[in-house]
C-alpha positions as CSV (number, residue, x, y, z in Angstrom):
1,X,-81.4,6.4,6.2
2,X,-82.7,3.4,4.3
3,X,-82.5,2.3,0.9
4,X,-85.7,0.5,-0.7
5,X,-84.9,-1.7,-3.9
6,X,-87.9,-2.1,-5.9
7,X,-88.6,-5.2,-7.9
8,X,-90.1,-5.9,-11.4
9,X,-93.4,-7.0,-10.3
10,X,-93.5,-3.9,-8.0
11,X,-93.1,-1.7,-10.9
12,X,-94.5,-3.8,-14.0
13,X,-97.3,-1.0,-14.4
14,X,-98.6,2.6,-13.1
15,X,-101.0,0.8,-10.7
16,X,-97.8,-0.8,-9.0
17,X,-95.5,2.2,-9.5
18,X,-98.2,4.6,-7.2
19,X,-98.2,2.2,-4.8
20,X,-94.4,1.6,-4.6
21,X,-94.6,5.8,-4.4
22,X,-97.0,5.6,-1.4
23,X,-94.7,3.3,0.4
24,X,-92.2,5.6,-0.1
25,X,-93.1,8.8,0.9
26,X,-94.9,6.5,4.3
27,X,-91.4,7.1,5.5
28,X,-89.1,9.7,5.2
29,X,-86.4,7.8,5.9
30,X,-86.8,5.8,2.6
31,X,-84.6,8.6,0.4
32,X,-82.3,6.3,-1.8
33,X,-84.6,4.5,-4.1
34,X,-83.5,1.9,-6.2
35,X,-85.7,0.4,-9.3
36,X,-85.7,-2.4,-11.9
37,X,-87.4,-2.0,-15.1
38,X,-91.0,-3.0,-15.6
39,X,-91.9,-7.1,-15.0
40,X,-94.5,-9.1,-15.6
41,X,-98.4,-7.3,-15.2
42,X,-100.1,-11.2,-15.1
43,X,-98.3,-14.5,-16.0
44,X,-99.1,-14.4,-19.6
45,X,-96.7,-11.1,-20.0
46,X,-93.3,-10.5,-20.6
47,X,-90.8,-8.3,-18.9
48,X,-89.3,-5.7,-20.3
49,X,-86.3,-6.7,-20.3
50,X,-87.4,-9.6,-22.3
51,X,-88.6,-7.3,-24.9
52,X,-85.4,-5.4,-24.6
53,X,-83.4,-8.4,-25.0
54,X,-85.4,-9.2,-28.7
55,X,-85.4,-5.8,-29.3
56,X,-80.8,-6.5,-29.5
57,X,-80.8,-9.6,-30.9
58,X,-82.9,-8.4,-33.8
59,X,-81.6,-5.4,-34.2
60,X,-78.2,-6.9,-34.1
61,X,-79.1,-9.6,-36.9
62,X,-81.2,-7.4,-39.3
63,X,-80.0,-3.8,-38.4
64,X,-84.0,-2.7,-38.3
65,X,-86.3,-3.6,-35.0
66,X,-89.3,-1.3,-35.4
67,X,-91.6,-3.4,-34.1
68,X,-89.5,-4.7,-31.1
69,X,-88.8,-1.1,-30.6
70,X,-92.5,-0.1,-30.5
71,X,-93.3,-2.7,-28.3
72,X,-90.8,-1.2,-25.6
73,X,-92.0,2.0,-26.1
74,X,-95.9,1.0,-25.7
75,X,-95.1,-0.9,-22.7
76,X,-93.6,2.7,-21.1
77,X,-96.8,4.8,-22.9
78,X,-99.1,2.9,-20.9
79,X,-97.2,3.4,-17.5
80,X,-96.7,7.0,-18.1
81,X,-100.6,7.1,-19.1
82,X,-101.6,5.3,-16.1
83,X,-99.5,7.9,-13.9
84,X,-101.1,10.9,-16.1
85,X,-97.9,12.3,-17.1
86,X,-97.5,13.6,-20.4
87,X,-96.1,12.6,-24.1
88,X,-92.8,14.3,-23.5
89,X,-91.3,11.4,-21.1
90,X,-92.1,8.6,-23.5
91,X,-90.7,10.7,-26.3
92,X,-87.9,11.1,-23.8
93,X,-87.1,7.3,-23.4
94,X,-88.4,6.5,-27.2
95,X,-85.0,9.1,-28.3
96,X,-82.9,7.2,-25.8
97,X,-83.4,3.8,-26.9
98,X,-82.9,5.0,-30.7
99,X,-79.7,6.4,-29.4
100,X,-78.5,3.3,-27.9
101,X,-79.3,1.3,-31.2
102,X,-76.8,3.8,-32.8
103,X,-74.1,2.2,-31.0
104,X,-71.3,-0.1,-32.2
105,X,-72.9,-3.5,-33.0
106,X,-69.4,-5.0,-33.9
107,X,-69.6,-5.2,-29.9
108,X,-72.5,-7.4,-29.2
109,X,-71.7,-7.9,-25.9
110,X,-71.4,-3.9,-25.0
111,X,-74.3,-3.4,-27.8
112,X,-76.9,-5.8,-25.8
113,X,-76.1,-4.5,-22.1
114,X,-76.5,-0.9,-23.0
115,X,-79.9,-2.1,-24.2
116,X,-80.8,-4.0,-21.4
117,X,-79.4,-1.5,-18.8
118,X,-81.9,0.9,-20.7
119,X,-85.1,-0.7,-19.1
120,X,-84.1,0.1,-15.8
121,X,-82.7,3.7,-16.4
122,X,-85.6,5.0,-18.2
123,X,-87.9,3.1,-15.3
124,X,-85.5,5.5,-12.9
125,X,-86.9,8.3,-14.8
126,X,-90.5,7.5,-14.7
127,X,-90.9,6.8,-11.5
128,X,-89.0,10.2,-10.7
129,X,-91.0,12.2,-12.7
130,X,-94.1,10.8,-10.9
131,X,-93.2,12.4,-7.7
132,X,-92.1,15.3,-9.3
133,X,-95.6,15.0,-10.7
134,X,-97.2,15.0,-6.6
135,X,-95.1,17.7,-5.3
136,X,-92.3,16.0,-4.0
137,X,-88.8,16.6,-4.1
138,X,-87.3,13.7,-6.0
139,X,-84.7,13.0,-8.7
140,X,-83.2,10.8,-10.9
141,X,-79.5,9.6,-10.5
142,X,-77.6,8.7,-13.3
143,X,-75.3,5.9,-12.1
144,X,-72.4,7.5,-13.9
145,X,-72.4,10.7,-12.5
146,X,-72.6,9.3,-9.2
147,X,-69.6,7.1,-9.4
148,X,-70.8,3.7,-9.7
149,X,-68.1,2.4,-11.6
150,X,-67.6,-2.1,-12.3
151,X,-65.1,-4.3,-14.1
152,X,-65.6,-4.2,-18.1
153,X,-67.2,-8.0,-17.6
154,X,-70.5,-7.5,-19.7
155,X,-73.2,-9.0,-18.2
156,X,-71.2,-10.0,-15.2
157,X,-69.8,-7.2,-13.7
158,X,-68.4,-6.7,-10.6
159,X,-68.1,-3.8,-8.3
160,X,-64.7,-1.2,-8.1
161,X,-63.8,-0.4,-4.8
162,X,-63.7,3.4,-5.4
163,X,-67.3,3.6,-6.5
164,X,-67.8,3.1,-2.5
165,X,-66.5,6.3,-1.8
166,X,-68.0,8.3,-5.1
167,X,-71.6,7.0,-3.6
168,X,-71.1,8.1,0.0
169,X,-72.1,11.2,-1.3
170,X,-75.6,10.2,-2.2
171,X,-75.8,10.1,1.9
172,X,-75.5,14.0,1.5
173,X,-78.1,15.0,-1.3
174,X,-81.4,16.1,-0.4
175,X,-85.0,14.9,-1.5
176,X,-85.9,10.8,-2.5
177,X,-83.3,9.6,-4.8
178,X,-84.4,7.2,-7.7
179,X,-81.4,5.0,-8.6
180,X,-81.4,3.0,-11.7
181,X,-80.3,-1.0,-11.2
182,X,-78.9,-3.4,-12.4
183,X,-75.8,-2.1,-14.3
184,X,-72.8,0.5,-14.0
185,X,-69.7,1.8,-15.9
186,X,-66.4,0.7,-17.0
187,X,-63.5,2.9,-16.6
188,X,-63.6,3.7,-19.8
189,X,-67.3,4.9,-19.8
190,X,-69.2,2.2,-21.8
191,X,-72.4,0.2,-19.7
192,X,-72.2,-3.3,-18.4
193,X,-74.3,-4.9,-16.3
194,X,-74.6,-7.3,-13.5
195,X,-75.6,-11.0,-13.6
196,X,-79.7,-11.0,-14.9
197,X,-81.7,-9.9,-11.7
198,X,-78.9,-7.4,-10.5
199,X,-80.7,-5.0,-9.1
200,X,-80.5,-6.2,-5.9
201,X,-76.5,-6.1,-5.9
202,X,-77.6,-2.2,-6.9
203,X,-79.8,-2.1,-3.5
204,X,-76.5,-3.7,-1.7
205,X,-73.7,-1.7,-2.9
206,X,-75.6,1.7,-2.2
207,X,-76.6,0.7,1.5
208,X,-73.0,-0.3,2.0
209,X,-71.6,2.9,0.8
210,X,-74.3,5.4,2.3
211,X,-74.4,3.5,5.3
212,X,-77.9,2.9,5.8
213,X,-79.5,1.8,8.6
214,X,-81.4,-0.6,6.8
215,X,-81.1,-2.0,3.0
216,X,-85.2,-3.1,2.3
217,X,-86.1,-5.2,-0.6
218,X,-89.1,-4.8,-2.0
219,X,-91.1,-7.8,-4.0
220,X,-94.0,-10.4,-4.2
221,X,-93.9,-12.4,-1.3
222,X,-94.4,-11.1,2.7
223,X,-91.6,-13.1,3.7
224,X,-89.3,-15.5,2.4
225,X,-90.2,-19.5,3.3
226,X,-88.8,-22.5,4.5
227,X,-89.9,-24.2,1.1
228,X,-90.7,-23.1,-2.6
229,X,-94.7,-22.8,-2.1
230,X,-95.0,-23.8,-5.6
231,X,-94.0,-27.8,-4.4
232,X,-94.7,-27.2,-0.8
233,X,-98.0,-26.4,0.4
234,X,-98.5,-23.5,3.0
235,X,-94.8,-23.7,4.0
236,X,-93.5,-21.9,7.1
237,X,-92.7,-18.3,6.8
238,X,-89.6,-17.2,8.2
239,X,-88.7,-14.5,10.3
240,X,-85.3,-14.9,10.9
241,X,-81.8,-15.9,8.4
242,X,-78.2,-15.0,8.7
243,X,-76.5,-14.0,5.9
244,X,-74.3,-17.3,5.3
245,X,-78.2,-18.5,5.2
246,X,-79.8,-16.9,3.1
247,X,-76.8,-16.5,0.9
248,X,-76.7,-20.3,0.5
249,X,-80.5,-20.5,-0.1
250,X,-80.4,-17.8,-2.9
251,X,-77.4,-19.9,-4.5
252,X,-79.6,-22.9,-4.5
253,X,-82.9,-21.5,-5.7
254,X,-84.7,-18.9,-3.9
255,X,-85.4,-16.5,-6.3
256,X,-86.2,-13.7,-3.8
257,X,-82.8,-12.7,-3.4
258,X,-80.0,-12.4,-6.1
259,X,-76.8,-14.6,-4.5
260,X,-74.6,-11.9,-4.5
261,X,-76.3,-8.9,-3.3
262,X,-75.7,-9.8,0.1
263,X,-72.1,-9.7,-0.1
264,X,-71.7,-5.7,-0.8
265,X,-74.1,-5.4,2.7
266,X,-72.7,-7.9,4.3
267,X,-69.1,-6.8,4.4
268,X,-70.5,-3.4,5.8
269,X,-72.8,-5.2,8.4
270,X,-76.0,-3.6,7.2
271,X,-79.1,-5.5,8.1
272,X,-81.8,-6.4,5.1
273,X,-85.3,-6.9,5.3
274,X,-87.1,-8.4,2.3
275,X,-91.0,-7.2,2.4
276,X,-94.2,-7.5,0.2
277,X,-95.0,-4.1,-1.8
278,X,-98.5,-5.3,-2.2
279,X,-98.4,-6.3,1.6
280,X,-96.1,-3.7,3.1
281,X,-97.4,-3.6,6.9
282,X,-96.3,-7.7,7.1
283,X,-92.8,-7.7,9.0
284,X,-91.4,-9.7,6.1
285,X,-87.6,-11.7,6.6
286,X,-84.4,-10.1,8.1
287,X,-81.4,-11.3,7.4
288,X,-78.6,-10.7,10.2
289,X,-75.5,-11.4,11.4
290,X,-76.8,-13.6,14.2
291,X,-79.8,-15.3,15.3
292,X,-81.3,-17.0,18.3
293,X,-81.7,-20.7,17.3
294,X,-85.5,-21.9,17.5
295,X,-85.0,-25.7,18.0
296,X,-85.1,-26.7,14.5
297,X,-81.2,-27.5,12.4
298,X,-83.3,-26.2,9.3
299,X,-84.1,-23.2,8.4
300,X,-84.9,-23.9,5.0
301,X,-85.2,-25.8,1.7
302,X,-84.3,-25.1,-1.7
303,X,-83.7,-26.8,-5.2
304,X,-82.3,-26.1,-8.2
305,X,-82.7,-28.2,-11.5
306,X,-80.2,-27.8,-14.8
307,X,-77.0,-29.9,-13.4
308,X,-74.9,-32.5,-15.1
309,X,-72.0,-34.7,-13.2
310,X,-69.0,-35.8,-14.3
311,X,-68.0,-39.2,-12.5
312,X,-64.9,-40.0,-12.9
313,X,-62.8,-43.2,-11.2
314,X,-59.2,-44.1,-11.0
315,X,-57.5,-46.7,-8.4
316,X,-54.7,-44.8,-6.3
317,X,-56.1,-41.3,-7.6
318,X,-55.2,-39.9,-3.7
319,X,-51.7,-40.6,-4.2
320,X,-51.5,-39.2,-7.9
321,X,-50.0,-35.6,-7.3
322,X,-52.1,-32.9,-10.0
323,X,-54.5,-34.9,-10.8
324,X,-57.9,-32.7,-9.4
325,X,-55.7,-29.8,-11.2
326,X,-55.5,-31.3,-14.6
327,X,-59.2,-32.2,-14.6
328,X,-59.7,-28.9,-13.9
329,X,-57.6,-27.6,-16.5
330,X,-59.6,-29.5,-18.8
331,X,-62.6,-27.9,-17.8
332,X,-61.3,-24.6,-18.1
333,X,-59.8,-24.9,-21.6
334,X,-63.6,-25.5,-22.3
335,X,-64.4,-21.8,-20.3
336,X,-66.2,-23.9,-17.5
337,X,-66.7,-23.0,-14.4
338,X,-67.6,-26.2,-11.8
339,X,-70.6,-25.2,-8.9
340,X,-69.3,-28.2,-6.3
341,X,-66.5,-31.5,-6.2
342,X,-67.5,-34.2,-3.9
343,X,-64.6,-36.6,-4.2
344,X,-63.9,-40.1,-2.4
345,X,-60.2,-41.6,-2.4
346,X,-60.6,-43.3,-5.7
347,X,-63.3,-40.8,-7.5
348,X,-64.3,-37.6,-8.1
349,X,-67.3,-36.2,-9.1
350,X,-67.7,-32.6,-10.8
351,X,-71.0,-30.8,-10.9
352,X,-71.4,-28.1,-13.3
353,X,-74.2,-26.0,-15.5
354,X,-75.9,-28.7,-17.6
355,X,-76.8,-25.5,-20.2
356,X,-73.2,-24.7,-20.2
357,X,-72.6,-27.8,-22.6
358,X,-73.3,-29.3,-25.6
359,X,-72.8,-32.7,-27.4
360,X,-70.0,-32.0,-29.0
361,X,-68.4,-30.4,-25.7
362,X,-69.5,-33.4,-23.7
363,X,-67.5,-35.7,-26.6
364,X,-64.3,-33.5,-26.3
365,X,-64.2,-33.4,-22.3
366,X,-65.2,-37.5,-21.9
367,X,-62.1,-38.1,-24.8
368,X,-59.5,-35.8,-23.1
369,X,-60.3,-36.9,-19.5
370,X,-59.9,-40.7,-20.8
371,X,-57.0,-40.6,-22.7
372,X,-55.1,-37.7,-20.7
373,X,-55.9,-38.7,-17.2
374,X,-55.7,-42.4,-18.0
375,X,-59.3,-42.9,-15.7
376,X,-60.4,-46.4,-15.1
377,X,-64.0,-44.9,-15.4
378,X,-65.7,-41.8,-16.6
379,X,-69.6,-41.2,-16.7
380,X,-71.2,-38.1,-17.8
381,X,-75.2,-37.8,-16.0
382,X,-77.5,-34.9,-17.1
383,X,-80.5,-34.2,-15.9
384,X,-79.6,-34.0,-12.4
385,X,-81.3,-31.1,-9.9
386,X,-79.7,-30.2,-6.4
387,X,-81.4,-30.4,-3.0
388,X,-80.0,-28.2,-0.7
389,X,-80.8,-28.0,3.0
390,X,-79.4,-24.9,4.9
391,X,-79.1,-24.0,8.5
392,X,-76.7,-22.9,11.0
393,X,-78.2,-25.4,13.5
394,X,-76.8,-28.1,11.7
395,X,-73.0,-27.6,13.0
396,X,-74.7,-28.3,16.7
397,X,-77.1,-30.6,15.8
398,X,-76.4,-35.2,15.5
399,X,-78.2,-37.0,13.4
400,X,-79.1,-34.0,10.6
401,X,-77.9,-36.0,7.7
402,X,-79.5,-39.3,9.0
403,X,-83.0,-37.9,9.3
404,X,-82.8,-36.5,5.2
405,X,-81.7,-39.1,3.8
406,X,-83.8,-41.5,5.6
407,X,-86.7,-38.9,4.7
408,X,-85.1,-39.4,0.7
409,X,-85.2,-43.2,1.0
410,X,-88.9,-43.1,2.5
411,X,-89.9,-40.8,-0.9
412,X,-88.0,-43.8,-2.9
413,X,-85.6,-40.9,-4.3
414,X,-82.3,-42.4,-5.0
415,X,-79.2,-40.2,-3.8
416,X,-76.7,-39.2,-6.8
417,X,-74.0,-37.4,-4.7
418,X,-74.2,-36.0,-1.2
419,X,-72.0,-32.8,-0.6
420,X,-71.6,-30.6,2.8
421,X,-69.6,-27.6,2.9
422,X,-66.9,-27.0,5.3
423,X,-69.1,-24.2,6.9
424,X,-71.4,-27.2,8.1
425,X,-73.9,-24.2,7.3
426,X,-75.8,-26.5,4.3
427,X,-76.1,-29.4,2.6
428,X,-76.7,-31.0,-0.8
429,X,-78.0,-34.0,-2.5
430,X,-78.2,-34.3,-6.5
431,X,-80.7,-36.7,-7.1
432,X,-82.6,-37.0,-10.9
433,X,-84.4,-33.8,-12.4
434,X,-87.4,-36.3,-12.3
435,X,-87.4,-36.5,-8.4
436,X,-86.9,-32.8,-7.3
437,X,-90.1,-32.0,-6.3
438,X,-91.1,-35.4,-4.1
439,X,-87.2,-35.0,-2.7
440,X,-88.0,-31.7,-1.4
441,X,-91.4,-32.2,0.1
442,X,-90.3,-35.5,1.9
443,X,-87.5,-33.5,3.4
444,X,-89.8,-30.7,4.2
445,X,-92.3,-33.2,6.0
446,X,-89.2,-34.6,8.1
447,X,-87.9,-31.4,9.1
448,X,-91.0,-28.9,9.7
449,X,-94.0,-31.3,10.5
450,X,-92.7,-34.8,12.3
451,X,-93.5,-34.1,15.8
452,X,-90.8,-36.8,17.0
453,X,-87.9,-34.7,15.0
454,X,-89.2,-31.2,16.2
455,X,-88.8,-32.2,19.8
456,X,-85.2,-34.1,19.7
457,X,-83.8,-31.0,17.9
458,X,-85.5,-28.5,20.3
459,X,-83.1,-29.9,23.2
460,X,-80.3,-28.5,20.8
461,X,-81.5,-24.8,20.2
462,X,-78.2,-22.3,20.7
463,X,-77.5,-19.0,19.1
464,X,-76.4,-18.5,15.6
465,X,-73.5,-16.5,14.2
């Protein structure tokens, strides 16, 4: 048994939705479907659930949203055109979305996921009346009835352990299941969803629980690539990623992958194969526990933009007991959450979400960090982006940080910060927003097209686990 999780862009319109169906039903061990709502039809579009998102926010500010509402509504009419079913499912999903605006707005938080959520259930329902439609046994699974039950964290749920064994049961059911992403219940029955892009933590927890064979996720790309093509030209496809890789690349940028969806498969050792719905024969990228090493420390590049830093410096900060804990506590009196610490014996540097903060914030965090940790030096830097190079090779390989940062110094990119995990699996550089693009192109050229580099790693090449 596989499961097949179907992106936006796979399903933005009926064009895309037949040919999602045809790849389907080109195996019939493809039975537990799982969809997103409609993306993007051309660049100059917006999701749905963009529209779904206005669609909240103005119904939440003004109590009246026709017009948002239609435009939801059209988006589905068109798709149900396109796939010549009739009136009645857009009438259907039109009653279902009024219903949901009927719901308590003195929540906003439960108010806008139940809206949200809705672009991928009523998607669910289109694409199962479609095969319905072609003669084929198919049906639409509402994710409360089959169990798939998260913490009451709106927009950020996480996953219950006993919706693993309410899904199992899926495994039994006959016909091509069409699962709804993106969100589940709370205990107490109202919807919340995942992070923006959950779906593919949808995709993850069923294969775990079923126990597929195989957990396939479907979008844009044949494979995914050593290097964002938009900064890198033509950069190398790759076949091959463990899971601490890719995991680590999808943290840092790759937007083929959510960053947690690999965790539910993981943990139950189910392999993942992300593939091209407009390209399905191409063998796209597995990721896997293990994998044979091919010379290169590298398997790929990615980079993020949106950081801030706090530096902060204090002489004999080592031997001051509490202090990375009351910096912290700092933080989280402000409800921040930090992404990496690279400290020295004297400083300490905190990376963290430049959207997450204002001025204002920024005023209160420099003030309390000066006057309650007594700090010799505090400076706050926006603007920052993060570098991240990833590859298990790099725990067996000399030399790995020597060759990018002499790559970085080449480009004339200064280095902010430099950060490597325990794991030896990845690491960073922060350099300015400004630089991203040259830092990860000079890194690319020292990694995947020196000659000279390609060779002295080769002599390294082991297995990967």
């Amino acid at each position: 048994m596989k499961v097949a999780k179907f992106g936006g862009t796979s399903l933005a319109s009926a064009a895309q939705i037949k040919k999602v169906c045809d790849i389907v039903l080109a195996d019939t061990e493809r039975r537990l479907i799982v969809v997103s709502a409609p993306g993007k039809r051309d660049k100059n579009d917006t999701k749905v659930t963009d529209l779904l998102i206005a669609l909240a926010e103005r119904y939440l500010a003004e109590g009246e949203a026709e017009a948002e509402l239609a435009a939801v509504v059209a988006r589905y009419r068109d798709i149900a055109c396109g796939l010549g079913l009739s009136e009645e499912i857009v009438h259907v999903i039109e009653a279902d979305l009024r219903g949901r605006l009927e719901l308590d707005r003195s929540k906003p938080e439960m108010f806008m996921d139940a809206l949200k959520a809705s672009g991928e259930d009523n998607n669910a329902k289109v694409v199962a009346r479609y095969l319905q439609s072609q003669g084929v046994q198919a049906s639409y699974v509402n994710p409360k009835d089959a169990g798939l039950f998260v913490s009451d964290e709106h927009g950020n749920a996480q996953v219950l352990p006993e919706s693993y064994e309410n899904l199992k049961t899926l495994r039994e059911q006959e016909g091509i299941l069409i699962f709804p992403g993106f969100f589940g219940f709370s205990p107490s029955g109202e919807i919340v969803t995942f992070s923006r892009g959950g779906s593919d933590i949808t995709g993850s927890i069923l294969a775990a629980a079923v126990k597929a064979d195989l957990y396939e996720n479907f979008t844009d790309v044949d494979s995914v690539f050593s290097a964002n093509p938009n900064i890198v030209d033509n950069p190398q496809p790759i076949q091959e990623l463990t899971y601490r890789e890719m995991r680590e690349l999808s943290y840092a940028g790759f937007s083929v992958f959510h960053d947690e969806a690999l965790i539910p498969a993981f943990r139950a050792g189910i392999p993942v194969c992300i593939k091209n719905t407009n390209n399905p024969s191409a063998p796209g990228t597995m990721i896997v526990f293990e994998r044979e090493g091919n010379g290169n420390p590298v398997v790929g590049i990615a980079s993020a933009n949106g950081f801030c830093s706090i530096y902060v410096s204090k002489y004999l900060m080592n031997r001051e007991i509490g202090f990375g804990r009351r910096l912290l506590h700092i933080l989280e009196d402000e409800h921040l959450s930090y992404e990496h610490i690279p400290s020295g014996i004297d400083d300490i540097s905190v990376i963290l979400k430049d959207d997450k903060i204002d001025a204002e914030m920024e005023r209160r965090i420099t003030e309390r960090i000066r006057t309650e940790l007594a700090v010799d030096d505090i400076v706050f830097e926006r603007d920052m982006s993060m570098i991240m190079i990833v590859g298990e090779g790099m725990r067996h390989n000399v030399g790995t940080t020597a060759r990018a940062a002499g790559a970085l110094a080449r480009a004339h990119v200064n280095i902010e910060m430099i950060n490597q995990g325990s794991s030896e699996v990845s690491m960073m550089f922060g350099v300015k927003a400004v630089d991203e693009e040259k830092a990860v192109r000079a890194i690319y050229e020292e990694f995947f097209e020196r000659k000279e580099g390609r060779e002295e790693a080769a002599k390294e090449a082991v297995s990967y686990r």
